[in-house]
Backbone as a printed PyTorch tensor [residue, N CA C, xyz], in Angstrom:
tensor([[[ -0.0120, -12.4720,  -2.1530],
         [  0.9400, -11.9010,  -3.0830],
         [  1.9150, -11.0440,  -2.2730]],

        [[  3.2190, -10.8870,  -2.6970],
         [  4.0770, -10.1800,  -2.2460],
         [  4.7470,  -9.5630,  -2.9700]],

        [[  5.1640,  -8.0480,  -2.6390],
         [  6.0250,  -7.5630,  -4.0190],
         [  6.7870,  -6.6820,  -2.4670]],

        [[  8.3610,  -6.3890,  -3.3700],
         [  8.7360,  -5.3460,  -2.6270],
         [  8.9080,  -3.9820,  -3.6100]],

        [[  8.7710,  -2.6610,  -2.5430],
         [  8.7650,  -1.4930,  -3.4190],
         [  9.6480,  -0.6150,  -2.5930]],

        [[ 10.5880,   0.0610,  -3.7390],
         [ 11.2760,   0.8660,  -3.3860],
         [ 10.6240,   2.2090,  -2.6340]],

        [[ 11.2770,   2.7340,  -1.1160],
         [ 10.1380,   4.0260,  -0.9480],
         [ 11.2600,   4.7440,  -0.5810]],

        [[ 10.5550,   6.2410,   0.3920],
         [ 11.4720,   6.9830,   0.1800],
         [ 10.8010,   7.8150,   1.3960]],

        [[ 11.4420,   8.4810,   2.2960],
         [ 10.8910,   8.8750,   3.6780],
         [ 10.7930,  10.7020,   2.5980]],

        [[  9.1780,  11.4250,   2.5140],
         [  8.9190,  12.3240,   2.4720],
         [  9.7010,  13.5360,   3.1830]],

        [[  9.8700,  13.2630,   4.1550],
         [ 10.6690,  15.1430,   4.8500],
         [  9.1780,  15.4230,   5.3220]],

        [[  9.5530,  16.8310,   5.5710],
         [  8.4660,  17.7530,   5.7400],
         [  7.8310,  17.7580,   7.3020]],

        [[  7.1600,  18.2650,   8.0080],
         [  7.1030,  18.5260,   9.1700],
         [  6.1490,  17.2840,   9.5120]],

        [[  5.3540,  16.8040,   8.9780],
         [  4.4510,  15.2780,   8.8380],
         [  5.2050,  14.9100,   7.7740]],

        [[  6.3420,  13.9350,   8.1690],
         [  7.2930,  12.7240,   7.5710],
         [  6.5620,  12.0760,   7.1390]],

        [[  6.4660,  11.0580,   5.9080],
         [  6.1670,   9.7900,   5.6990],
         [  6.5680,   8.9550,   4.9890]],

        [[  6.5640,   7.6820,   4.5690],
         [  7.1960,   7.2550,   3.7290],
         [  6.1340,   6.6490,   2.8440]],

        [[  6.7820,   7.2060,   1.2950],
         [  6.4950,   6.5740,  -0.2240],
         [  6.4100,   5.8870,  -0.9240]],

        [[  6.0510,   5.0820,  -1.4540],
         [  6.4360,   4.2520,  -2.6420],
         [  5.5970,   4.6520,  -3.7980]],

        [[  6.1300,   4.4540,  -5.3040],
         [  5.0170,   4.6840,  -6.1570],
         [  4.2610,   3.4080,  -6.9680]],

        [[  3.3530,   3.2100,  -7.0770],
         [  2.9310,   1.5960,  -7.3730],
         [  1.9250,   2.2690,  -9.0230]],

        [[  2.4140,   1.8020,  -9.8390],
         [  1.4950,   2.0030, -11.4510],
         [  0.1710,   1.3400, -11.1760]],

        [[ -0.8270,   2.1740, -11.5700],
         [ -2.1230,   1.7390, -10.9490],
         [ -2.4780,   0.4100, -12.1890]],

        [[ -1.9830,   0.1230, -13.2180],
         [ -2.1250,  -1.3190, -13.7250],
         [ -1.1820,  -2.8450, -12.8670]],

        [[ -0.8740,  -2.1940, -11.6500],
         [  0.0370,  -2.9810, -10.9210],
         [ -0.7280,  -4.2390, -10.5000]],

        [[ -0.8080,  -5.1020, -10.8470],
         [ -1.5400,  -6.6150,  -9.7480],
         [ -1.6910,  -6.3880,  -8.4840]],

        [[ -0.3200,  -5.9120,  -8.0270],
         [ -0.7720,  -6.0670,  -6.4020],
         [ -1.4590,  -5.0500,  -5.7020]],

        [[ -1.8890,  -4.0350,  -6.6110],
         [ -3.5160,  -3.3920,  -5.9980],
         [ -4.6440,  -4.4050,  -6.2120]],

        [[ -4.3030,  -4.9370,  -6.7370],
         [ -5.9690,  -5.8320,  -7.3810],
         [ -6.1630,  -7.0240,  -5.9170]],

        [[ -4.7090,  -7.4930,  -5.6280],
         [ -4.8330,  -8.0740,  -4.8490],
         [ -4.6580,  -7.7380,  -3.1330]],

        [[ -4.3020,  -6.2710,  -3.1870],
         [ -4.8350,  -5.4070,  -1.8660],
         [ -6.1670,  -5.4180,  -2.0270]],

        [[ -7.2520,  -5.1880,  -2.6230],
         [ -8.4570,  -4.5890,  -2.8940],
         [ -9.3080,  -5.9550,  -2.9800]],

        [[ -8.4220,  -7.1910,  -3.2060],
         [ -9.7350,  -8.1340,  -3.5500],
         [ -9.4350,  -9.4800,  -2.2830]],

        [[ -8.1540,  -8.8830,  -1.1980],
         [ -7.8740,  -9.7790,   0.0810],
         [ -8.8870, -10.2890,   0.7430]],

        [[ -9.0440, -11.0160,   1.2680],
         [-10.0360, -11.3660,   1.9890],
         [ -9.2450, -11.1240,   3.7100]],

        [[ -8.0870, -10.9430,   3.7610],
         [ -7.3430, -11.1030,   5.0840],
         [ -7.1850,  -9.8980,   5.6290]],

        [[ -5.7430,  -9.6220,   5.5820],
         [ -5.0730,  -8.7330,   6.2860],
         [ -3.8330,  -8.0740,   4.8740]],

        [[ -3.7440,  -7.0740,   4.8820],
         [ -2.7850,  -6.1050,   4.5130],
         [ -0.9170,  -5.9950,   5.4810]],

        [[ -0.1410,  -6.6230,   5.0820],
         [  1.1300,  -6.6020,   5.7630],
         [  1.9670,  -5.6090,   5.2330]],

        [[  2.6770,  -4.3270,   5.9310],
         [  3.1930,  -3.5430,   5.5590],
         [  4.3870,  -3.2400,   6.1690]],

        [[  5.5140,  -3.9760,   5.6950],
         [  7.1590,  -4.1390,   6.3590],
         [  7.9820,  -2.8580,   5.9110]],

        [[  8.9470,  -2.4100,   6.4570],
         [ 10.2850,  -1.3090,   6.4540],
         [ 11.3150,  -1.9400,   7.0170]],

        [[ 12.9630,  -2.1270,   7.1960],
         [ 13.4110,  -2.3900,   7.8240],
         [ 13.5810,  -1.4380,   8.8260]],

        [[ 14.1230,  -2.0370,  10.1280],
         [ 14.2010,  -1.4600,  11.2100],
         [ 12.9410,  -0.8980,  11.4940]],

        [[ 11.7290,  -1.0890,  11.1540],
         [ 10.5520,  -0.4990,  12.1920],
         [  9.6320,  -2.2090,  12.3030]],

        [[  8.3480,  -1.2810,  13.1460],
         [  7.5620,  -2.8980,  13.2030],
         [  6.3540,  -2.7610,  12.0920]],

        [[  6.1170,  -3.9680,  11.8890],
         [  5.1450,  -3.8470,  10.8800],
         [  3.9700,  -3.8310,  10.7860]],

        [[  3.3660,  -3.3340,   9.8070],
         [  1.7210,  -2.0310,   9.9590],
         [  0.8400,  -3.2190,   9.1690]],

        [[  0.1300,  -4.2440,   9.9420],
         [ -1.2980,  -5.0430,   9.6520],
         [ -2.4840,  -4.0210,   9.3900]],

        [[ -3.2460,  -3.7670,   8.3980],
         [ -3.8340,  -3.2340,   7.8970],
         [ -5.1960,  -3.9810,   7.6910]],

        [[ -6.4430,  -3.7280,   8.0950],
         [ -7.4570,  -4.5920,   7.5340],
         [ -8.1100,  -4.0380,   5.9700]],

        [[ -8.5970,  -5.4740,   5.4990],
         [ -8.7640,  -5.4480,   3.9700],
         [-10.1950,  -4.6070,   3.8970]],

        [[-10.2220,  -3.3010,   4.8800],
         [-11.8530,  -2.5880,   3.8320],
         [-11.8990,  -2.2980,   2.7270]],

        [[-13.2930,  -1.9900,   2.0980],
         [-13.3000,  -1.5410,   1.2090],
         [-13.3990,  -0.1490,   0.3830]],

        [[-12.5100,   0.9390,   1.4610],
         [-11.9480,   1.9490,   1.0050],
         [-10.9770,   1.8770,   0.1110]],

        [[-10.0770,   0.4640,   0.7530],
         [ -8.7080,   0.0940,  -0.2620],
         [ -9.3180,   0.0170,  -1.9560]],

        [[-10.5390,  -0.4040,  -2.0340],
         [-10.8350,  -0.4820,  -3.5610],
         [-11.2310,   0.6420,  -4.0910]],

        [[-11.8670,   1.6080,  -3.4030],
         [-12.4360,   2.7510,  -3.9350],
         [-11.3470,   3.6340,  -4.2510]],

        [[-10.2940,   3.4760,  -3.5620],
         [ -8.8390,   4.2760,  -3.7810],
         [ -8.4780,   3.8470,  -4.7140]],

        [[ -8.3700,   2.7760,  -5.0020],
         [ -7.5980,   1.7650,  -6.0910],
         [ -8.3320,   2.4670,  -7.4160]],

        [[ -9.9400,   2.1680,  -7.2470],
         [-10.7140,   2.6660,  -8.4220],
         [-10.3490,   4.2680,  -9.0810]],

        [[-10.9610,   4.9240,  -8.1100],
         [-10.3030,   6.1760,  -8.2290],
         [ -9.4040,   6.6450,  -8.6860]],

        [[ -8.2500,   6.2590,  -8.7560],
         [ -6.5410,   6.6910,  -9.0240],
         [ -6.6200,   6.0170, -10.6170]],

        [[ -7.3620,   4.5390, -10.6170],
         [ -7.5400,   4.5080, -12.0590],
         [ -8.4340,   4.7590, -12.9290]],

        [[ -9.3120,   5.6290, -12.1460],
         [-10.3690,   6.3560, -13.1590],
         [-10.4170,   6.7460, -14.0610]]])
């Protein structure tokens, strides 16, 4: 699955960048239920391969508790 999401570089002395994803969103279900790899693109930087543990679900769970 692929979605793109609008983000937004935080500030602050530890920068980061945002996006906000509605925790009834699909494409947590399908971060959390990958069997692969996690691909995480920006333009102009390189992109952040992520492996599919299963922290990603407990986060997922959590937030929709």
């Amino acid at each position: 699955m692929t979605k793109q999401l609008p983000a937004q570089l935080t500030g602050g002395m530890h920068a980061y960048v945002a996006a906000e994803i509605m925790t009834n969103d699909p494409i947590l279900d399908a971060m959390a239920f990958s069997r692969g790899r996690i691909l995480v693109e920006a333009d102009g930087q390189q992109p952040v391969i992520l492996p599919s543990w299963a922290e990603i679900a407990r986060i997922i769970e959590d937030c929709r508790g």
